[in-house]
C-alpha positions in Angstrom: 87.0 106.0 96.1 86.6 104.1 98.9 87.3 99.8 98.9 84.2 97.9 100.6 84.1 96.6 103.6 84.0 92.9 102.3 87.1 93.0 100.6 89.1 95.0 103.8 88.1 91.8 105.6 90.5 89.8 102.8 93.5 91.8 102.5 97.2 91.3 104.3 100.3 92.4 102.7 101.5 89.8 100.0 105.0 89.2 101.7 104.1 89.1 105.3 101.0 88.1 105.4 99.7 90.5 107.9 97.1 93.2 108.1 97.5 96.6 106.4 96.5 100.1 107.0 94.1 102.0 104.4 94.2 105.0 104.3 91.7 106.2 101.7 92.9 110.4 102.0 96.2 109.1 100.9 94.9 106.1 98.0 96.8 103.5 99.8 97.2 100.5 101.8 100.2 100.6 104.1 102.4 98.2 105.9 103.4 100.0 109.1 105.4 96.5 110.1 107.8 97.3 106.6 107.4 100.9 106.3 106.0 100.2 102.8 102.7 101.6 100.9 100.8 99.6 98.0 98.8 102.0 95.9 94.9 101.3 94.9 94.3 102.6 91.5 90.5 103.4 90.9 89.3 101.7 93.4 91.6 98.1 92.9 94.6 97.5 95.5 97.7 96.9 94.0 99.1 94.1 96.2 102.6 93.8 93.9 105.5 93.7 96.3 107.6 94.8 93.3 104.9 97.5 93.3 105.2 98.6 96.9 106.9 101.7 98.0 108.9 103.0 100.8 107.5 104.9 103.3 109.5 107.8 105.0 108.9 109.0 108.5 106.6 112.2 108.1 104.8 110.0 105.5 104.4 107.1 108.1 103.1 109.4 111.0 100.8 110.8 108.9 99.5 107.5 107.8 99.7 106.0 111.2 97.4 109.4 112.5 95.0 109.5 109.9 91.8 109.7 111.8 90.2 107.6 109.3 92.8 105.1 108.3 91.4 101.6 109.2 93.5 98.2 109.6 92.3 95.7 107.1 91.4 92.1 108.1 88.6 90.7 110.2 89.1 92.8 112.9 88.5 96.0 111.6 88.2 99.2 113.1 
């Protein structure tokens, strides 16, 4: 499931406060910044940093590569 537009525009990570990477292939929204990934459960983010999970190097390129991974926030791409 894919999260709308509209509401990509709103997110940031809940401890920095800076844009996030969703990658819908994978289900999450990842903090390249932390190296952390926060799940989205049927189609609702799960922005608990006590919910947040570290991200290991093959796991990061692969997020960082995905070809349709987007950054959240109001500049979008």
């Amino acid at each position: 499931m894919t999260l709308d537009p509209f509401l990509l525009e709103l997110l940031a990570d809940p401890v920095d406060h800076e844009p996030l990477r969703y990658v819908a292939s994978a289900g999450v929204l990842y903090n390249p910044r932390r190296r952390v990934a926060y799940e989205v459960r049927d189609g609702i983010p799960v922005l608990v940093p006590t919910e947040a999970r570290p991200v290991d190097d093959d796991e990061a390129r692969r997020l960082d590569e995905d070809p349709e991974g987007r950054s959240t926030g109001r500049a979008t791409n």
